[in-house]
C-alpha positions as CSV (number, residue, x, y, z in Angstrom):
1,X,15.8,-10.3,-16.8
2,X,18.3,-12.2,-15.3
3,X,21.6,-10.9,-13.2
4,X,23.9,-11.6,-10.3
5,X,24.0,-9.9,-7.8
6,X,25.1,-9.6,-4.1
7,X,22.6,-9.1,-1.3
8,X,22.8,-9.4,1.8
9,X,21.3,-13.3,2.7
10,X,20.4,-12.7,6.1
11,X,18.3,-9.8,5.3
12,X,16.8,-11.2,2.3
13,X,16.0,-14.3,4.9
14,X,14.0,-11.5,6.8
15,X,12.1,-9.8,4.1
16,X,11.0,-13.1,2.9
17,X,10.0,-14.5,6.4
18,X,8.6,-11.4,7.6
19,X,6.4,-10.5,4.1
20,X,5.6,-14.2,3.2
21,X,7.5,-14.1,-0.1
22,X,8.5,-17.7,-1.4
23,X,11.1,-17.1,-3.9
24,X,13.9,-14.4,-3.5
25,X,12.8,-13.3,-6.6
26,X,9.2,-12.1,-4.8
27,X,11.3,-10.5,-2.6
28,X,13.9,-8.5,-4.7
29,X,10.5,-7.3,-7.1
30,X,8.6,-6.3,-3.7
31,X,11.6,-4.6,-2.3
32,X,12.4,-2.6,-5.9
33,X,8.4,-1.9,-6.0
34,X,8.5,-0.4,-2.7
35,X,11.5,1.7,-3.2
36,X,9.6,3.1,-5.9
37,X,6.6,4.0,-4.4
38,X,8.0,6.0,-1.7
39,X,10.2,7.8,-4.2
40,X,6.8,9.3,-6.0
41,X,5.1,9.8,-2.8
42,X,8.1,11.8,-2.1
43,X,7.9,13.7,-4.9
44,X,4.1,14.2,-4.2
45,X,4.8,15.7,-0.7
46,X,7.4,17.6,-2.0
47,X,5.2,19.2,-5.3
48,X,1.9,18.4,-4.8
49,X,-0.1,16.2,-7.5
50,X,-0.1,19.7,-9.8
51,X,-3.8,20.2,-9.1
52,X,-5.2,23.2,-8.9
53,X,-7.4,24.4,-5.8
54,X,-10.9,23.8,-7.7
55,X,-9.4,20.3,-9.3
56,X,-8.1,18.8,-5.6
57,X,-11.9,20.4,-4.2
58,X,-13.9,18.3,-7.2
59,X,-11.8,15.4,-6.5
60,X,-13.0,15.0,-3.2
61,X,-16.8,14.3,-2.3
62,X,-18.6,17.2,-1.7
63,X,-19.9,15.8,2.0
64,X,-16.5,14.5,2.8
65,X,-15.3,15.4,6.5
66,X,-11.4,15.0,6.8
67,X,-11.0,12.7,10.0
68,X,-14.3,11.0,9.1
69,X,-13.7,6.8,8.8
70,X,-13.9,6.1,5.2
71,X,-16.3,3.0,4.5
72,X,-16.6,1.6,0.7
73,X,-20.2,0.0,1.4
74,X,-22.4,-0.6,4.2
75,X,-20.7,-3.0,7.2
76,X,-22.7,-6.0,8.1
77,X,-22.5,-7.6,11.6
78,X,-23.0,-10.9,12.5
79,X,-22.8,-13.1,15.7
80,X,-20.2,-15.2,15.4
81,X,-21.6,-17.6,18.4
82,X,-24.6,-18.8,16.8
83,X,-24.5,-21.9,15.0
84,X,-26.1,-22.5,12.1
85,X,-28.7,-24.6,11.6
């Protein structure tokens, strides 16, 4: 959709600099985007996702610690001195 519209240019200038956004339109869809997603984790604060207890309790694994790091797989390390051969 096209429009005009009035923003703020040095602000925009920021957003764009600061998020790495090459086209104002990035920008505007990022910043609109954004505005949304707090709005519904807003509303999720304020009313909860409208589970019940048992849902929110299967929802989560069963061996699940809250304060626990959170790792999707297995970390590899690796010496990043050694040179490969």
């Amino acid at each position: 959709m096209k429009m005009t519209l009035h923003i703020d240019e040095h602000i925009l200038a920021d957003v764009m600099e600061a998020h790495g956004f090459d086209t104002k339109t990035e920008a505007i869809d990022f910043a609109l985007r954004e505005m949304d997603r707090r709005t519904k984790l807003r509303a999720y604060r304020d009313h909860g996702l409208g589970l019940t207890k048992e849902e929110l309790k299967d929802a989560v694994y069963p061996d699940y610690v809250p304060g626990d790091a959170m790792v999707a797989e297995p970390t590899m390390t690796f010496n990043s001195d050694k040179k490969k051969s």
